[in-house]
N, C-alpha and C positions, 0 to 999 in steps of 0.2 A: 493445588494452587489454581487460580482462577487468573484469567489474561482474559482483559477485555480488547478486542479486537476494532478498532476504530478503520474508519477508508470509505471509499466509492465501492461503486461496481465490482472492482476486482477483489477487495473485503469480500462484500454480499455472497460473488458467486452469480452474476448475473448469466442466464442460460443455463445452470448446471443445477442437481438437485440438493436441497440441503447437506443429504447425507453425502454429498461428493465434493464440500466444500473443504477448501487446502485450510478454515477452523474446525471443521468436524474430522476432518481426520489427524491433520496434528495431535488432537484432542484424544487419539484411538494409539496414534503411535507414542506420544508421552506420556500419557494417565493424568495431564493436568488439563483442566478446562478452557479452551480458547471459546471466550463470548465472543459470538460473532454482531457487531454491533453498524457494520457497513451499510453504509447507503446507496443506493445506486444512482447517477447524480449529481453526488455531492461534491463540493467543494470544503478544500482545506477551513476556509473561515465558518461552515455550517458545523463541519468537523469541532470546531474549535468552541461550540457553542454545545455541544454535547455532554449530558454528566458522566465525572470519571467514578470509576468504582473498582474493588477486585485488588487481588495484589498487586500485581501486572497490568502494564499496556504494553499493547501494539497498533501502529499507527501507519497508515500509510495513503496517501493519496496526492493531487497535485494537477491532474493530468483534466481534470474537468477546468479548472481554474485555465488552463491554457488555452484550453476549446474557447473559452470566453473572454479569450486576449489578452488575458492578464499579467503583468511582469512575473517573471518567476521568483520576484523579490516577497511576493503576495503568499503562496503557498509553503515556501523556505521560510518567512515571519512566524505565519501559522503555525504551522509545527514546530518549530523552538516553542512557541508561547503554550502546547499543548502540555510539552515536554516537560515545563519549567513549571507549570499547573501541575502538574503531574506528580514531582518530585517533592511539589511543597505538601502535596498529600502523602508524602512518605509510597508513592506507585511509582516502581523503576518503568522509563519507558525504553521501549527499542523502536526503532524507526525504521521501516521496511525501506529499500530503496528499489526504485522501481524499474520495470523491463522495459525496454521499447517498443513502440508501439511498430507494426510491419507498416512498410513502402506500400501496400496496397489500400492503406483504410479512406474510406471516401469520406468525403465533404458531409454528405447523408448526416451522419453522425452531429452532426453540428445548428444549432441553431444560427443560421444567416451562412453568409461567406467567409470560407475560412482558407488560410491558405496553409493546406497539411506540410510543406515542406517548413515553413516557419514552426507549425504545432513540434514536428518529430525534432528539428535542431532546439528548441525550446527545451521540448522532453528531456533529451541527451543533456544539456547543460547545467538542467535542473537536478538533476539525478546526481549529474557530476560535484555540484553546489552540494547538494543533502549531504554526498560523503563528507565533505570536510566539514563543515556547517558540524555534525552529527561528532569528527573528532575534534573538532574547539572545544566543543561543549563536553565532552566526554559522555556522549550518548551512545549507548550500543546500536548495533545496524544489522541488519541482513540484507546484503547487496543480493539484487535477486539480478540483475543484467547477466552474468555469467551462467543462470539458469536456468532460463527463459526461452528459447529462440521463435521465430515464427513458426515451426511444429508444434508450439504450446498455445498455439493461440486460436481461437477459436476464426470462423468463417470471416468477423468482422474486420479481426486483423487487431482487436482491444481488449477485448475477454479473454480470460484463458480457456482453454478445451479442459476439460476430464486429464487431461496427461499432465498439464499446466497445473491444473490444483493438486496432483499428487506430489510434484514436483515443486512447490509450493511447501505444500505442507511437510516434505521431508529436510527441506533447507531451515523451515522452520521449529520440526524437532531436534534436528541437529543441535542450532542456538541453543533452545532451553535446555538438551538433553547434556551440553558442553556447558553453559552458562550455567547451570544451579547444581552443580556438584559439589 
């Protein structure tokens, strides 16, 4: 089976090496193909402009769209509209939901002035939104918040570390190794 893998940075694997990405190894511990198709970057509507293919999606991103102030009504739109594309191609999608990002990540990160306690409450609410958003619609999820902690995360306090994408990718075998039996 082939899972195209849509997202930013945390898709990509930003800092880490291909073959240590939570798609390449998902891919090692299911036997099914996670395309890794993430950008680094990206936002939910650039996401949303991307061709779908494969039997499978997975989908996940939001967190750049917040960097750039955007309601979180913008990236929660996007990803329905991914989803809903999706399924009209006969492609189940699952909706990654995302980690928090740590109390330390600086401004740096950001084109102009940003203010990180807005971004991280943004974050948490958005996240919180996709769950239910994801059970209206009857869209599968994998809540990665519970998985995640600031030990997975790399120096910047946004990427994941090498421990984050194994930890990734096991929550992600899980889903498929539970969902397609």
């Amino acid at each position: 089976m082939n899972i195209l893998c849509i997202g930013d940075s945390l898709t990509y694997g930003y800092g880490i090496r291909r073959a240590e990405t939570w798609c390449a190894l998902a891919s090692q511990l299911t036997g099914h193909t996670f395309i890794n198709k993430g950008i680094n970057g990206a936002t939910t509507g650039e996401m949303a402009e991307q061709e779908l293919s494969g039997d499978e999606l997975f989908v996940m991103g939001g967190l750049n769209n917040l960097f750039m102030g955007m309601s979180t009504r913008v990236p929660l739109a996007d990803i329905r509209g991914i989803c809903e594309r999706a399924r009209l191609m006969s492609i189940r999608p699952t909706v990654g939901i995302p980690m928090q990002i740590s109390d330390t990540v600086s401004e740096a990160w950001c084109e102009g002035p940003v203010d990180m306690d807005i971004v991280r409450a943004s974050y948490a609410a958005f996240a919180d939104d996709l769950v239910l958003q994801c059970r209206a619609d009857g869209t599968a999820f994998i809540d990665l918040r519970p998985v995640i902690g600031p030990e997975q995360l790399s120096f910047d306090g946004i990427h994941l570390n090498r421990q984050g994408h194994a930890l990734v990718a096991e929550a992600v075998a899980a889903h498929w190794n539970t969902q397609r039996r």
